[in-house]
N, C-alpha and C positions, 0 to 999 in steps of 0.2 A: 504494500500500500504506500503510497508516495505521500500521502501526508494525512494530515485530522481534515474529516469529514465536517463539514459547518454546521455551526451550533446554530441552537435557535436565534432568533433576534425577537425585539418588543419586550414588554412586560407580561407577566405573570403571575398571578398570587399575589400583588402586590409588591413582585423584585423584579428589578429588569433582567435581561438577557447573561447581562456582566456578572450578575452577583448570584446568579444561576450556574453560571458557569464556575464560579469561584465555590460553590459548593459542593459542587460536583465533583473536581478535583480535589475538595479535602476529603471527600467522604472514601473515593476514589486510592487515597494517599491512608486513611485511618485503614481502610480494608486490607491494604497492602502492607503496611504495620504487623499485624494480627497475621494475614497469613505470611508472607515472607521472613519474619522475625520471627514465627513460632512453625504453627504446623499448618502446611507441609514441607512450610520453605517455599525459596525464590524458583529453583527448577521445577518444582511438583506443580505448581502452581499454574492454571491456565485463565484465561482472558473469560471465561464462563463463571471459573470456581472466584473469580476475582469480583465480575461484575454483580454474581450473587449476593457475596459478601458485601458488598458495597448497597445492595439494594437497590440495583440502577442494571440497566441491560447493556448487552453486548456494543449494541449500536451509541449508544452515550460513550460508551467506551472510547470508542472510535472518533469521535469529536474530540474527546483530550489525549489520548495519548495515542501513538503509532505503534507502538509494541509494547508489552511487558518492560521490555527493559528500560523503556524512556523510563516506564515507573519507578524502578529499583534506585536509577540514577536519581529522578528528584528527591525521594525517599534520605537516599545516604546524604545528599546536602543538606536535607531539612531535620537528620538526626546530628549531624556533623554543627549548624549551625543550632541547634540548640544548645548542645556542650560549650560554644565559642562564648554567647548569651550569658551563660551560665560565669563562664572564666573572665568574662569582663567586666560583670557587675563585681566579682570576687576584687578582682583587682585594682577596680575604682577603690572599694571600701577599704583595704588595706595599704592605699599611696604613701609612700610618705614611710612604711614601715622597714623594720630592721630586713635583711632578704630572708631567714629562716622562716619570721614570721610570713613574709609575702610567697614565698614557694611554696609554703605549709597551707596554705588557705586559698592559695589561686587550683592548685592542683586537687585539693580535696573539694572543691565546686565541678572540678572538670569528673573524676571518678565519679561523686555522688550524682551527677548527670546522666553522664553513661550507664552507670550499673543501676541508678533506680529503676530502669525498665530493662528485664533481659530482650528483651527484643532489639533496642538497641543495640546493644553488643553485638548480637548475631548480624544486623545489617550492618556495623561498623568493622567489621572483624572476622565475618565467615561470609555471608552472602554474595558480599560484590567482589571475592575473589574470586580472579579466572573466568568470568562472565563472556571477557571481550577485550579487546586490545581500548577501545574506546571507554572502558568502565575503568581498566587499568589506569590510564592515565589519569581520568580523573579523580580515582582511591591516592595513587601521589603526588596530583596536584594539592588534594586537601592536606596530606599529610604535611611537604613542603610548605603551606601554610602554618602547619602548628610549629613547626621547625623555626620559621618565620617567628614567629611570634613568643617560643623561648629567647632567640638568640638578640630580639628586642628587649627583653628581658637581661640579659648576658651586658648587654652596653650599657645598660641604665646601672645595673649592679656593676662594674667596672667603673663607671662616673663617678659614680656613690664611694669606691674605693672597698664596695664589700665581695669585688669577683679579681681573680686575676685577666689582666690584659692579654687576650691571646683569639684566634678565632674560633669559635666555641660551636660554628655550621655540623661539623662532624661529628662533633661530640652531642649535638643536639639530636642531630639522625636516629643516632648510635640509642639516645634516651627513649626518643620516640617509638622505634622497635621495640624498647624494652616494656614501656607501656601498655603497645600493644600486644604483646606476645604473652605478658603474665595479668593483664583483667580477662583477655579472653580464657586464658586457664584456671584462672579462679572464678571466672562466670561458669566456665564446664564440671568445677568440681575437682579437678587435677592439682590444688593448692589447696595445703589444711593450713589455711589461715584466715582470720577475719579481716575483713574490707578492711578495718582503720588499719591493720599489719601490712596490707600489701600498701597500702597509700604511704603509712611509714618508711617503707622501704624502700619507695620509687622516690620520695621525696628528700631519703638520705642521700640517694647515687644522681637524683639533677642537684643538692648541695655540691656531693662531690667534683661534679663536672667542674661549675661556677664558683666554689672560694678556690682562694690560692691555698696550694701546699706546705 
């Protein structure tokens, strides 16, 4: 199919066409949630058992997305920018503080985001891998953004005089993997430790990274 089939236009119910469409696409985006984030998952999952779920048919479908995967893709942004939401209001609130306390508190808004809903996880961490070469990219575009946004992190603490001066890109990556590689193993059950332990822990080794030796 070459593109979305056109949506209604005029009013309805008392909402126009636009605000029609904008709920269609949430309800559309919550169904997708629920199924790709739990059961049966992103592959099991067809444009039927979707449009069910959402309480809306095949053919509304087709007015907002082109395939499934357009889904998965807006999905992981709109799980990705909730955690972001999350780490900015944390970091507004703590300006101004020593860095243990500001890494201690930016990064426990970002976990308690993520892992308040397992479905997150699963879409940030299992689902969009190996989808597509275009789903690829864009899992590292977003990550490159968090990387982004420690290592903004890294200079302010270095100004501050509370990180050593050095480029901390690599060392940031290097965090980021770590990240993800042990909430999705403590989301699956494969870490006997409690949330605030592994937060603990990820929050000692980006210390590590960022003071000096």
């Amino acid at each position: 199919m070459a593109g979305r089939l056109k949506g209604p236009t005029g009013r309805y119910g008392g909402r126009s066409a636009q605000e029609r469409q904008v709920e269609r696409r949430r309800r559309f985006l919550d169904a997708a949630l629920q199924l790709f984030g739990g059961t049966p998952g992103y592959r099991a999952t067809t444009v039927a058992a979707l449009s069910e779920a959402a309480g809306l048919s095949t053919r509304q479908f087709y007015e907002e997305f082109r395939t499934l995967e357009d889904v998965l893709a807006e999905l992981h942004l709109q799980v990705n920018g909730w955690a972001e939401e999350a780490v900015l209001a944390a970091a507004a609130e703590v300006e101004g503080r020593p860095l243990a306390e500001r890494a201690s508190a930016i990064f426990r808004a970002y976990a308690g985001n993520v892992t308040g809903d397992p479905r997150r996880i699963r879409i940030t961490f299992v689902e969009i891998i190996g989808v597509s070469p275009r789903l690829e990219e864009q899992r590292l575009a977003r990550r490159a953004r968090w990387v982004d946004f420690i290592c903004g992190e890294a200079a302010a603490a270095v100004a501050r005089g509370e990180a050593a001066p050095r480029d901390h890109r690599l060392a940031a990556t290097a965090f980021i993997g770590s990240v993800n590689g042990l909430l999705h193993d403590w989301s699956a059950g494969w870490v006997e430790a409690t949330l605030d332990e592994v937060v603990d822990e990820l929050v000692r080794q980006l210390l590590a990274i960022l003071r000096p030796s």
